[in-house]
N, C-alpha and C positions, 0 to 999 in steps of 0.2 A: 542805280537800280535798287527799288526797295523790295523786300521780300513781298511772298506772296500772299494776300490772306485769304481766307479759305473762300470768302465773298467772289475776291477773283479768281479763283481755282475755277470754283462753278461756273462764271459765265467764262471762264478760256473752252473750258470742258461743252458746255454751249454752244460757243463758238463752232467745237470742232463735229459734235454731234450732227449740225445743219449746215455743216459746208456742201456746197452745191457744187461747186467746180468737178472738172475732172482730178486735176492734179490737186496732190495733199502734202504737202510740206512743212517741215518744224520751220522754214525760215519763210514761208507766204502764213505758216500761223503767228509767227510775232509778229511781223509786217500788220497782222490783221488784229491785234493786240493792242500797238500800237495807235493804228488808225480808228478802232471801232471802240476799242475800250479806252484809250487814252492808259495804256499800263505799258512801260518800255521795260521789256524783260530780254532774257536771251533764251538760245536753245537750251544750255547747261542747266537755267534755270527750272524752265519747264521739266527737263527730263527729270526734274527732284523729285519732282511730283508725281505716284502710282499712278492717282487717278485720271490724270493727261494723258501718261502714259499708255493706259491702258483705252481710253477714247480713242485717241488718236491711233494707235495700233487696232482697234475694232472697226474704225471709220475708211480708213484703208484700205482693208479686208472687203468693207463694203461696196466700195469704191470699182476694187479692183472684181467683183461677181459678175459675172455677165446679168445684164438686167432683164428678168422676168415681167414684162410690164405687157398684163394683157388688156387687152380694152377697157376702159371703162365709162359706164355712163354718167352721166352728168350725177340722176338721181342717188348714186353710191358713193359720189364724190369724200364724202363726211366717213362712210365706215370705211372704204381704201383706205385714207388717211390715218383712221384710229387704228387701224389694221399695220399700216406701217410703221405708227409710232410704239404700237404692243410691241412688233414682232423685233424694233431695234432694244425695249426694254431688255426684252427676255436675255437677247444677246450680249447684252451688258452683266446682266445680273448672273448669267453664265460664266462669264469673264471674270468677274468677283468670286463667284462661287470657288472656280478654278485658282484662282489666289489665294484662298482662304482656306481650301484643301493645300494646297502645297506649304502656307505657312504653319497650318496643323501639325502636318505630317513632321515636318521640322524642328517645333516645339517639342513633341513627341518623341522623338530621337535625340535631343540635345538630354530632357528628363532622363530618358531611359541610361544614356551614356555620363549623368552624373547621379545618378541610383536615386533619383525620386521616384516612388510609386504611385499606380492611381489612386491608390486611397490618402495619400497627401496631396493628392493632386487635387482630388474631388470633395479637399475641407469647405465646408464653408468660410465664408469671409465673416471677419469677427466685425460684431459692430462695433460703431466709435462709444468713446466714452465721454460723456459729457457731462 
């Protein structure tokens, strides 16, 4: 098994974004890994990865909604579409957001509990010397 490079992160994380099926599995995503991307990984693998993680826990969610799918016409076909690929962005970028508040808040408490302040915290970075 070789590691993953971020090239493959993205299309796994693709992969799991557009899964159609009902069922969602860490073990029909390697299987699909496998077969569609030619990358033999494991579960343990994947789960290294936030950003799988966090697809795949989003995609799930999605999965598992009851589905809202009211009529549509053919001629709206294009903005439904754009409409559902916004509304999956948002929920993503939610999901990160949510990450990125919690790893804050963390930072933030690690500082405070070894006595950095924000004003060494809010230096600039020094340029290099060259």
């Amino acid at each position: 098994m070789a590691r993953l490079s971020d090239a493959d992160v993205f299309r796994i994380e693709d992969i799991i974004k557009t899964w159609r099926g009902s069922k969602l599995t860490w073990e029909l995503v390697v299987l699909a890994c496998e077969n569609e991307l030619r990358i033999k990984t494991t579960r343990k693998t994947l789960l290294t990865r936030d950003n799988i993680k966090a697809a795949m826990r989003l995609r799930k969610e999605e999965l598992k909604a009851p589905s809202q799918v009211v009529r549509q016409f053919s001629d709206i076909d294009r903005a439904n579409d754009r409409i559902a690929r916004l509304t999956q962005r948002v929920a993503e970028l939610e999901c990160a957001q949510r990450t990125l508040i919690d790893q804050f808040a963390r930072w933030a408490y690690n500082a405070d509990a070894h006595g950095l302040n924000e004003d060494l915290l809010n230096q600039p970075i020094p340029k290099p010397h060259r």
